[in-house]
C-alpha positions as protocol buffer text, in pm:
chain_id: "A"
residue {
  index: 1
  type: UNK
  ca { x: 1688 y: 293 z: 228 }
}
residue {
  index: 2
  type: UNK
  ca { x: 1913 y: 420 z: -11 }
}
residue {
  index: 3
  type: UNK
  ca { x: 2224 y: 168 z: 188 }
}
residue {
  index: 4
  type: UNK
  ca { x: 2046 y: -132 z: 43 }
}
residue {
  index: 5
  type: UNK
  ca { x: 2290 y: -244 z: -232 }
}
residue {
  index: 6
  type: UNK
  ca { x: 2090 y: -610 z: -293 }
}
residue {
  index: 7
  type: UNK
  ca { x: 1743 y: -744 z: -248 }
}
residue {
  index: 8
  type: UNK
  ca { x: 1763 y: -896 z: 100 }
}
residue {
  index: 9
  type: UNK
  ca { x: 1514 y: -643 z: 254 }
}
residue {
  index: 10
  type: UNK
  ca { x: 1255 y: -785 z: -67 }
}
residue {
  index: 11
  type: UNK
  ca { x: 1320 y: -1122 z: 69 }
}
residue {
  index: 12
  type: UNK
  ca { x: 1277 y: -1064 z: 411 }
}
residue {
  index: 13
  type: UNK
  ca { x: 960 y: -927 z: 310 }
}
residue {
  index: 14
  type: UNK
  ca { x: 888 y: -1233 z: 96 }
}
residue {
  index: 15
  type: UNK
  ca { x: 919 y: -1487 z: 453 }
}
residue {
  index: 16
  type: UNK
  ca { x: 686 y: -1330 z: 606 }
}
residue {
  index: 17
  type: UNK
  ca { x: 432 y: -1414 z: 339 }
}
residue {
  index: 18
  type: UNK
  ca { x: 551 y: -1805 z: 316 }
}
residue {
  index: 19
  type: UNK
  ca { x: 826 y: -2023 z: 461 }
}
residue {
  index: 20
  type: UNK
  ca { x: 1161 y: -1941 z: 273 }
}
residue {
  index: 21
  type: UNK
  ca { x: 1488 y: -2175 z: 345 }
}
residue {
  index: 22
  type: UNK
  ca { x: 1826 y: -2026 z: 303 }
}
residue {
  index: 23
  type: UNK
  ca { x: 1826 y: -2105 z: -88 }
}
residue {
  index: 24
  type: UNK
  ca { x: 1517 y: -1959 z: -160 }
}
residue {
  index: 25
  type: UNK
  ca { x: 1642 y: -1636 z: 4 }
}
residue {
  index: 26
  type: UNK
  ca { x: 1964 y: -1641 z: -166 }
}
residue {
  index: 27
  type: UNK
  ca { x: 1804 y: -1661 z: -522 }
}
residue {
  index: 28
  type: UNK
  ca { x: 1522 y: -1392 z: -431 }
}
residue {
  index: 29
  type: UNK
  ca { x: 1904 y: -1149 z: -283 }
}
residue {
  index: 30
  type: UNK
  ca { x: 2070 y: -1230 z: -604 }
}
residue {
  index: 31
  type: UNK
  ca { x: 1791 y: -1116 z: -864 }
}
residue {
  index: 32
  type: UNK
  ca { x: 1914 y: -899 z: -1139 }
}
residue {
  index: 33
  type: UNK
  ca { x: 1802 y: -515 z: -980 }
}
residue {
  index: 34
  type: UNK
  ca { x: 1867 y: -173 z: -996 }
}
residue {
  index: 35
  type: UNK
  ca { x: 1779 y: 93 z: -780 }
}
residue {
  index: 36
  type: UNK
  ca { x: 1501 y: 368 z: -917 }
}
residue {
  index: 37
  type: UNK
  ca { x: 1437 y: 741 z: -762 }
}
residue {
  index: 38
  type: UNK
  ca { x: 1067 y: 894 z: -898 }
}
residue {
  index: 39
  type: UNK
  ca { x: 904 y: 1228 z: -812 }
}
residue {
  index: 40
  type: UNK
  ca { x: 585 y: 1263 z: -690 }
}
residue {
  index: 41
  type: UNK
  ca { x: 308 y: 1189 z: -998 }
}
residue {
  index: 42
  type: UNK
  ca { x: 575 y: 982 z: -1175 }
}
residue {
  index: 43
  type: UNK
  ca { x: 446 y: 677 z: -1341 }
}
residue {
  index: 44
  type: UNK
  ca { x: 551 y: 324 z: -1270 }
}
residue {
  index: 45
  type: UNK
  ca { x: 333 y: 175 z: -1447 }
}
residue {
  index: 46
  type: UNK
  ca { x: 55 y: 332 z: -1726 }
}
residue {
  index: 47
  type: UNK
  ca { x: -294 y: 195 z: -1837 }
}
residue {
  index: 48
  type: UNK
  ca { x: -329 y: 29 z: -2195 }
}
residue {
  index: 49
  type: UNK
  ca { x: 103 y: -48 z: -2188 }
}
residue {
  index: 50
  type: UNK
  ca { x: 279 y: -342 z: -2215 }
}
residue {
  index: 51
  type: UNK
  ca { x: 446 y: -434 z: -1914 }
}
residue {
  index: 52
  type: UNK
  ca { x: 808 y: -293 z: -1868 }
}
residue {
  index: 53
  type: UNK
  ca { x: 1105 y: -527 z: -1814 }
}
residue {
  index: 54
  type: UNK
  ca { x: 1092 y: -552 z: -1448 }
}
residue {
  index: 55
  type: UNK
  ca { x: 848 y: -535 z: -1132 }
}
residue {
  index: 56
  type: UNK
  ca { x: 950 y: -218 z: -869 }
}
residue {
  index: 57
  type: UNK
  ca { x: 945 y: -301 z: -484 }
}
residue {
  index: 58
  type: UNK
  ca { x: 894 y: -25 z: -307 }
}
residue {
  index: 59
  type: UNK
  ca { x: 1186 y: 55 z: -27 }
}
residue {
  index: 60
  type: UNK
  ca { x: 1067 y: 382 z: 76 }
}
residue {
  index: 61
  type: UNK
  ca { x: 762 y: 642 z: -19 }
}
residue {
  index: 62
  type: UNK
  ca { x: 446 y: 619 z: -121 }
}
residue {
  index: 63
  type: UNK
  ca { x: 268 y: 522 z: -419 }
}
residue {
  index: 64
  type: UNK
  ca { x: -97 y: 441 z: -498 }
}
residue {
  index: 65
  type: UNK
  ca { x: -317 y: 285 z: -772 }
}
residue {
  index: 66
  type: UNK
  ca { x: -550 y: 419 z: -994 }
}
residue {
  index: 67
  type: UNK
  ca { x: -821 y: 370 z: -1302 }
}
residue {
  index: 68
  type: UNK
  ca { x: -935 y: 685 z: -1532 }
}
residue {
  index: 69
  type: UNK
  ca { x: -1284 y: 693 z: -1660 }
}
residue {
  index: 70
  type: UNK
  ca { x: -1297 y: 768 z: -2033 }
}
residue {
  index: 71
  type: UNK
  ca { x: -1390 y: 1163 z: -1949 }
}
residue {
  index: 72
  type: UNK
  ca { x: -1081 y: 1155 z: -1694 }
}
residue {
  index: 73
  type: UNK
  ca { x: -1257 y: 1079 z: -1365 }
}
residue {
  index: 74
  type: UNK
  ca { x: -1052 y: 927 z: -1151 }
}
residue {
  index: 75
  type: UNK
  ca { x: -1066 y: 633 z: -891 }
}
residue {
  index: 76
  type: UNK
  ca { x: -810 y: 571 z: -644 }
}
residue {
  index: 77
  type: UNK
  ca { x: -837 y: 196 z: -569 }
}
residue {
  index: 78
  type: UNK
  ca { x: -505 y: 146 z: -328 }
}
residue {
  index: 79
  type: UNK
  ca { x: -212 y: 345 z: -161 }
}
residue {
  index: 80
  type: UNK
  ca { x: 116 y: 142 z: -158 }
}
residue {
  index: 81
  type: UNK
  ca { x: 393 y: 161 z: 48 }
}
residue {
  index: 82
  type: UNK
  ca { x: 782 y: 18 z: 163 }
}
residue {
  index: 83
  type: UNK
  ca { x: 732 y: -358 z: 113 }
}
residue {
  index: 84
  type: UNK
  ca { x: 479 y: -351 z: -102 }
}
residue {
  index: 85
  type: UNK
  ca { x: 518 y: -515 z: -505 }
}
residue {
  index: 86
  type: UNK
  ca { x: 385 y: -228 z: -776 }
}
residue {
  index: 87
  type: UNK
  ca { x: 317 y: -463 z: -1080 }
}
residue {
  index: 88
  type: UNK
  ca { x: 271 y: -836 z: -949 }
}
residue {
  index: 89
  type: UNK
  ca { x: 57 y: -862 z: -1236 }
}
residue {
  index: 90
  type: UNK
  ca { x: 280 y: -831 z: -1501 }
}
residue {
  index: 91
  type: UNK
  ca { x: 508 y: -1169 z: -1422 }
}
residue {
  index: 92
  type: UNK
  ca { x: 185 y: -1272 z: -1620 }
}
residue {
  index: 93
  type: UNK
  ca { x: -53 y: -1028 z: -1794 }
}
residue {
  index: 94
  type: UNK
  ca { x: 55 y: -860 z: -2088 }
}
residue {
  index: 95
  type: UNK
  ca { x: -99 y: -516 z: -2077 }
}
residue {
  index: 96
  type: UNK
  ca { x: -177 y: -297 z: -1802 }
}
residue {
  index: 97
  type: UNK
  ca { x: -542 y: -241 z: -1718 }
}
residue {
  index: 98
  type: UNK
  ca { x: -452 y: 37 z: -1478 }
}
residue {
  index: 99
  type: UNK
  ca { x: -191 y: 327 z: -1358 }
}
residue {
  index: 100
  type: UNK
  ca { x: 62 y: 343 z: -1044 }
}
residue {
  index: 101
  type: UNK
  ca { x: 206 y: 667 z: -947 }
}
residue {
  index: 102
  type: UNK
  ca { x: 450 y: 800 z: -718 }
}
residue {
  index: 103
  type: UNK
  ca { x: 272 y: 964 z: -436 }
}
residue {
  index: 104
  type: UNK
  ca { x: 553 y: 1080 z: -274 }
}
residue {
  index: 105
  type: UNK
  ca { x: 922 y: 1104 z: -376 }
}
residue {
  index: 106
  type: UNK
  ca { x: 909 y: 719 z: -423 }
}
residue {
  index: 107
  type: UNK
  ca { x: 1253 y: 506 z: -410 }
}
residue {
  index: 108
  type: UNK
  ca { x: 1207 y: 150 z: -593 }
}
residue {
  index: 109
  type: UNK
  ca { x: 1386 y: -192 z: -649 }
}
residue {
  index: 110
  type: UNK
  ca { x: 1320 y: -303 z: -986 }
}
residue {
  index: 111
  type: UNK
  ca { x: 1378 y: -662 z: -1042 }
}
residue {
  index: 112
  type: UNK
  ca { x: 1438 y: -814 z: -1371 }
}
residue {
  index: 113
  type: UNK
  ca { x: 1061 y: -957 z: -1465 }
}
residue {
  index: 114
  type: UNK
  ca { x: 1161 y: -1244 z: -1647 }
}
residue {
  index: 115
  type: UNK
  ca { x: 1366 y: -1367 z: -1363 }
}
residue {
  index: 116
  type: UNK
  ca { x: 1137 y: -1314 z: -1080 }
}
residue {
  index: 117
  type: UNK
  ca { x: 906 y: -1532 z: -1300 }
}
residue {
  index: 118
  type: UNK
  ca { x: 1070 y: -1777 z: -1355 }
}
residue {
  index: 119
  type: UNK
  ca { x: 1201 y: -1851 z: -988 }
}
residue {
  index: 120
  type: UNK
  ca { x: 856 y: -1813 z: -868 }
}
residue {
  index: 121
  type: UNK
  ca { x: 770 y: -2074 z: -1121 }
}
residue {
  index: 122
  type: UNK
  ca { x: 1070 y: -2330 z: -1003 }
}
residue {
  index: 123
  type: UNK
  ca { x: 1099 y: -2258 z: -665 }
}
residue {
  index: 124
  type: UNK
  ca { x: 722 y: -2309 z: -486 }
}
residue {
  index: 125
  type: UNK
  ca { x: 771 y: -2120 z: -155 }
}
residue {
  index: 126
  type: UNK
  ca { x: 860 y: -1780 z: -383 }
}
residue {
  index: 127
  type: UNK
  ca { x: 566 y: -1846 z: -571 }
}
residue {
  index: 128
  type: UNK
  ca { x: 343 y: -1881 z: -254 }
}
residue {
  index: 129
  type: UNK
  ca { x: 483 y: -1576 z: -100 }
}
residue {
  index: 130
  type: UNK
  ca { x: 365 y: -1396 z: -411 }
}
residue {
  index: 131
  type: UNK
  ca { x: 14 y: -1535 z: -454 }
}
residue {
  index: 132
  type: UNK
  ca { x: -33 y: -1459 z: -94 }
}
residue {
  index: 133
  type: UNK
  ca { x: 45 y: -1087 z: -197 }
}
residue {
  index: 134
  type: UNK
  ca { x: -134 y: -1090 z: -456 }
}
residue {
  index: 135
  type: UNK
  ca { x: -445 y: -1212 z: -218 }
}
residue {
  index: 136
  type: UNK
  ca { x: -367 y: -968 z: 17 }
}
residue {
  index: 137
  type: UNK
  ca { x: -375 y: -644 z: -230 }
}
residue {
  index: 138
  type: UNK
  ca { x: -688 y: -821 z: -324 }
}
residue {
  index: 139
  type: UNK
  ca { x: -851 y: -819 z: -1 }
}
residue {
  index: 140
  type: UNK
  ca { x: -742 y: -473 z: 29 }
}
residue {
  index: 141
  type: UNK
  ca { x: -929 y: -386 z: -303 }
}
residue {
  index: 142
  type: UNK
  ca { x: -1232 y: -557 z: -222 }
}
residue {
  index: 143
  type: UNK
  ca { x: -1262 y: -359 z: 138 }
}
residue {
  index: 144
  type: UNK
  ca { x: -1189 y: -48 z: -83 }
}
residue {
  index: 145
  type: UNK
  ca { x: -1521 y: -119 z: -286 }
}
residue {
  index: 146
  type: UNK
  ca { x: -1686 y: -206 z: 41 }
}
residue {
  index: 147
  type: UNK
  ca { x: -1574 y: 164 z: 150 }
}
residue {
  index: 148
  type: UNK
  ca { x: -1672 y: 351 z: -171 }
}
residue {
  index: 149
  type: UNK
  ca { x: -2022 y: 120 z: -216 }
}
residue {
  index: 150
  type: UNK
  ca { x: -2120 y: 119 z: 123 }
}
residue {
  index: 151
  type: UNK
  ca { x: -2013 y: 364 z: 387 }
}
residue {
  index: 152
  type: UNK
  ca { x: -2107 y: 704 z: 455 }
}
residue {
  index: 153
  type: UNK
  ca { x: -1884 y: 1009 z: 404 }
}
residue {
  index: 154
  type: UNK
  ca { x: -1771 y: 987 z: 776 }
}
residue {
  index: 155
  type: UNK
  ca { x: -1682 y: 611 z: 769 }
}
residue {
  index: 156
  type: UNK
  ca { x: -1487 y: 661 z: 464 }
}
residue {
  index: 157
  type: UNK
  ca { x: -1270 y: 901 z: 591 }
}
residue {
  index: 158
  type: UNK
  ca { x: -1234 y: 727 z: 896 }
}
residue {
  index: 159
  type: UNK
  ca { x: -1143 y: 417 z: 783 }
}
residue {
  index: 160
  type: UNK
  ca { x: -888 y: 484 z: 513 }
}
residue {
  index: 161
  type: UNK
  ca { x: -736 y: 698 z: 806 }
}
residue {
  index: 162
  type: UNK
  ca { x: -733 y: 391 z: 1002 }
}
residue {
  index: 163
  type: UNK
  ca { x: -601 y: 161 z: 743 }
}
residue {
  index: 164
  type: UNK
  ca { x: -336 y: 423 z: 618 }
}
residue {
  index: 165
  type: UNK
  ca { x: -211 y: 428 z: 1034 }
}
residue {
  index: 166
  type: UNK
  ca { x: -222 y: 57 z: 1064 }
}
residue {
  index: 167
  type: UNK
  ca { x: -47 y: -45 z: 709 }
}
residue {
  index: 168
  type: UNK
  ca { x: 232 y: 263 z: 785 }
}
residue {
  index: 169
  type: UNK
  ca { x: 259 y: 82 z: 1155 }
}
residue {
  index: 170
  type: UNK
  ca { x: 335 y: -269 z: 1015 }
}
residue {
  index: 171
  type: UNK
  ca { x: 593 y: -132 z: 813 }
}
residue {
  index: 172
  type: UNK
  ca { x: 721 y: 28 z: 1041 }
}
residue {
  index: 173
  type: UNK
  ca { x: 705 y: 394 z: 923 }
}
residue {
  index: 174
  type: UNK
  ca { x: 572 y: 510 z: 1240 }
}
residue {
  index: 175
  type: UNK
  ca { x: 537 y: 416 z: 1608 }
}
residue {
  index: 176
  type: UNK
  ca { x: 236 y: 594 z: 1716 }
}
residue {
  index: 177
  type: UNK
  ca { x: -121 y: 720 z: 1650 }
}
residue {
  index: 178
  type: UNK
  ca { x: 8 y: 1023 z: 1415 }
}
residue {
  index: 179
  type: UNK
  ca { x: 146 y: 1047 z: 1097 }
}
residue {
  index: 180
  type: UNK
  ca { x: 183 y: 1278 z: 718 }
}
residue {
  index: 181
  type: UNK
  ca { x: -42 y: 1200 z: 545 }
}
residue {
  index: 182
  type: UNK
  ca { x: 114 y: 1332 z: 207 }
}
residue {
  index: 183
  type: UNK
  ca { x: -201 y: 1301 z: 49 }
}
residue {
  index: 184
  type: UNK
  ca { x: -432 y: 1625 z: -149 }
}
residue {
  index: 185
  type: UNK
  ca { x: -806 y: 1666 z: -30 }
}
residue {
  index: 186
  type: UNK
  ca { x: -851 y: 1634 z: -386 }
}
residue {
  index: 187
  type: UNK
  ca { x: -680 y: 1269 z: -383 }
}
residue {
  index: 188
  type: UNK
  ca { x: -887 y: 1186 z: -63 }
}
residue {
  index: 189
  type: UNK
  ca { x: -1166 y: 1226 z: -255 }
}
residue {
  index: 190
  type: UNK
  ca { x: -1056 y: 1040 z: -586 }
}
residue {
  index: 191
  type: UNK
  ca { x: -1006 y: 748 z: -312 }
}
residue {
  index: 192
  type: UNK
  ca { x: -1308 y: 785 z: -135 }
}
residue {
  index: 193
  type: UNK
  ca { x: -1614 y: 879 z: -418 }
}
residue {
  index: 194
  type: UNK
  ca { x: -1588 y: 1255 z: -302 }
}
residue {
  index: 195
  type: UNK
  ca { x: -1536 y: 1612 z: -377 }
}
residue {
  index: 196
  type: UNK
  ca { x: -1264 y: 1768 z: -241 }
}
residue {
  index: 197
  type: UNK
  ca { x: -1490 y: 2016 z: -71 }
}
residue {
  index: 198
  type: UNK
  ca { x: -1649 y: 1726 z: 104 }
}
residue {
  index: 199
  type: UNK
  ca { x: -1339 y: 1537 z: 260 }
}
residue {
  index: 200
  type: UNK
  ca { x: -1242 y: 1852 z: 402 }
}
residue {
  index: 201
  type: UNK
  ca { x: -1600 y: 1905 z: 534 }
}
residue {
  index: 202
  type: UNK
  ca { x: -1548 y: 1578 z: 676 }
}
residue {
  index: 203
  type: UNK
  ca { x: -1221 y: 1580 z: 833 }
}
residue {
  index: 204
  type: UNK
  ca { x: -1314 y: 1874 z: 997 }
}
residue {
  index: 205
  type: UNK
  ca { x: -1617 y: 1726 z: 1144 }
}
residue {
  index: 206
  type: UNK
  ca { x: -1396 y: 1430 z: 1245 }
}
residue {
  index: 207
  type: UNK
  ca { x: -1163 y: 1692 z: 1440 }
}
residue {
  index: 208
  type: UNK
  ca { x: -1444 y: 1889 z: 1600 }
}
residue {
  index: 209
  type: UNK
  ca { x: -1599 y: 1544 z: 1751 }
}
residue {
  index: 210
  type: UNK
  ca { x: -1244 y: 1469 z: 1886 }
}
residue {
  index: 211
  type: UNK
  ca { x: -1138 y: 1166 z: 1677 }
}
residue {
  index: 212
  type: UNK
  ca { x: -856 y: 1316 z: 1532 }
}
residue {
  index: 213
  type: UNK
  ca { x: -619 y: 1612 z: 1501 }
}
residue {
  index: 214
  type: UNK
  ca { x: -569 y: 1765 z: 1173 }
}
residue {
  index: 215
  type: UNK
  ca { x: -320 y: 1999 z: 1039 }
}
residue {
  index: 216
  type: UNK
  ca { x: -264 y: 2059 z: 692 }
}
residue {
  index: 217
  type: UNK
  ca { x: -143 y: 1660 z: 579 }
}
residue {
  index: 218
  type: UNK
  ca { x: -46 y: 1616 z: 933 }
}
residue {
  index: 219
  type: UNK
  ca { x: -298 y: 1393 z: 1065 }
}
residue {
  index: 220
  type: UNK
  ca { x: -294 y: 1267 z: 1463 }
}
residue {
  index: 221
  type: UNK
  ca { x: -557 y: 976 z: 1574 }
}
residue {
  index: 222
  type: UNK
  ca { x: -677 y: 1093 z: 1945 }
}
residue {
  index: 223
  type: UNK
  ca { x: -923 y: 858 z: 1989 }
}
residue {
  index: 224
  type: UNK
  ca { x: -858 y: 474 z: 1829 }
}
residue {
  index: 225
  type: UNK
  ca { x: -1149 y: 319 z: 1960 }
}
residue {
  index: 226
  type: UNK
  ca { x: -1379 y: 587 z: 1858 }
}
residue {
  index: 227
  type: UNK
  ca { x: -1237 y: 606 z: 1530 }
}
residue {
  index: 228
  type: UNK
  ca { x: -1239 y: 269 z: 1498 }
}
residue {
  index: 229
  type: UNK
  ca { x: -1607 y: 201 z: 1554 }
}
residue {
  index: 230
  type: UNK
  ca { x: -1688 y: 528 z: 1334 }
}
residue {
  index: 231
  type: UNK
  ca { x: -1472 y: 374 z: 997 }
}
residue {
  index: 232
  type: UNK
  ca { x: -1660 y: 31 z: 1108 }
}
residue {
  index: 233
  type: UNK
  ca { x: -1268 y: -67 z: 1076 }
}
residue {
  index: 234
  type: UNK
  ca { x: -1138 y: -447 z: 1128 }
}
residue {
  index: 235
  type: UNK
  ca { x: -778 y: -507 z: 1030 }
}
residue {
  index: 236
  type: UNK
  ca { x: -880 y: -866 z: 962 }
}
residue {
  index: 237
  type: UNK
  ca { x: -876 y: -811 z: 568 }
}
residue {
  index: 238
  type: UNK
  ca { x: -508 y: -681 z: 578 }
}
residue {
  index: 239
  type: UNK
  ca { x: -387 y: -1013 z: 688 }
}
residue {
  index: 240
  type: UNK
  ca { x: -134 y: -868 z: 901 }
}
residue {
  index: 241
  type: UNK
  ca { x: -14 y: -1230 z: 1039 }
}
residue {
  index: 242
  type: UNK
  ca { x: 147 y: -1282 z: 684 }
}
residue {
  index: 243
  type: UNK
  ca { x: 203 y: -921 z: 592 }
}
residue {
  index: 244
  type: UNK
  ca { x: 393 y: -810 z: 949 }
}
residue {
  index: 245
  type: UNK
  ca { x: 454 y: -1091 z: 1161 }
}
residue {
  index: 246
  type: UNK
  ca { x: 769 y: -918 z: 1306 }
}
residue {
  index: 247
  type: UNK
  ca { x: 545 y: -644 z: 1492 }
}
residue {
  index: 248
  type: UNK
  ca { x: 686 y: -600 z: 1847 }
}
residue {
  index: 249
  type: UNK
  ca { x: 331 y: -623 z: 2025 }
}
residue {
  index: 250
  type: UNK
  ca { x: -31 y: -630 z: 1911 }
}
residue {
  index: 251
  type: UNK
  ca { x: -201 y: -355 z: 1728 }
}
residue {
  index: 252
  type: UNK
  ca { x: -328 y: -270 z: 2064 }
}
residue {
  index: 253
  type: UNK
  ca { x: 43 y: -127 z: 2173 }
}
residue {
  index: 254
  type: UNK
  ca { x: -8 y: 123 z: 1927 }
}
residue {
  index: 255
  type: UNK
  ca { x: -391 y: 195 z: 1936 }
}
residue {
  index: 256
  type: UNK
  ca { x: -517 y: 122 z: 2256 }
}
């Protein structure tokens, strides 16, 4: 998306979260902004740091988000990717109580903090469209714990494959059932509670009961419904009504 040369795609993205008139888009297009390029395992933002001078939107890549325990184990809690805010947080919190890396070669928007604050603050349809992000990631996180807490090796697996298919759908990074998945077996696990040795284990038990094809990163969903049922997946927590409104069709289209 490297054409972009202001922030109208960021507030496109913002009404379809809450109702924007043609003011409220103009202010969110002319926010101070400059483009960023990252490698993979860059950081955008680092645990225990002040926040930086501005908040990245992501335009194109992946990124996810991460907590270390004090030996160094760590927790993936969220993948992130084009349309999705980095550090929300910091328009208000002071230090950063976790990490966000580049998962992928990651290009960013990063808007000048102090004046995204303060026309979220003065303008109230911004600041909706942001709280109802912020909700959103936190529904995400919650179903995340739900995953980890709850599920069994095989639902884990399935259902982050599910939600990784439906979230790259509704941003319309792919148009079908198959995908890169440019993620290690080793970061699979850090997202899921497991070893390495076990999500591939898993994903090749997955492939062997005919739920999906997998190829190196190159992961291809052959049966939805089965999948589906076996990640005990609902897209109801992504809120994809204010998230990706603009979808040509239902879900369905895609998966059916």
């Amino acid at each position: 998306m490297s054409s972009i040369t202001n922030l109208d795609f960021f507030a496109r993205r913002l009404s379809q979260r809450a109702a924007l008139d043609e003011e409220d888009r103009a202010a969110v297009s002319a926010l101070p902004f400059q483009h960023r390029y990252l490698n993979p395992s860059a950081y955008v933002v680092r645990e225990g740091e002040p926040p930086r001078p501005h908040c990245s939107f992501v335009l194109s890549g992946l990124a996810f988000r991460h907590k270390l325990t004090v030996h160094g184990a760590r927790q993936i809690v969220s993948i992130h990717l084009a349309g999705d805010l980095l550090d929300l947080q910091h328009l208000f919190l002071n230090i950063a109580d976790h990490s966000v890396q580049a998962l992928t070669e990651l290009e960013v928007a990063d808007t000048d903090r102090d004046a995204l604050r303060e026309i979220a603050l003065e303008r109230p349809a911004v600041g909706q469209a942001l709280w109802i992000d912020g909700l959103v990631d936190a529904s995400i996180y919650r179903e995340w714990v739900l995953n980890v807490g709850r599920r069994d090796a095989r639902a884990r697996i399935a259902h982050i494959l599910c939600e990784i298919a439906v979230r790259m759908h509704a941003a319309g990074v792919i148009d079908a059932a198959d995908f890169h998945l440019p993620m290690t077996q080793e970061q699979l696990g850090d997202a899921t509670g497991m070893t390495s040795v076990h999500v591939n284990r898993t994903l090749k038990a997955l492939a062997k009961d005919g739920l999906i094809d997998h190829s190196g990163r190159w992961i291809a969903i052959q049966d939805w419904n089965k999948i589906r049922r076996e990640g005990d997946f609902n897209p109801l927590y992504l809120h994809l009504d204010q998230v990706a409104p603009h979808l040509p069709g239902p879900l369905s289209s895609m998966f059916p």
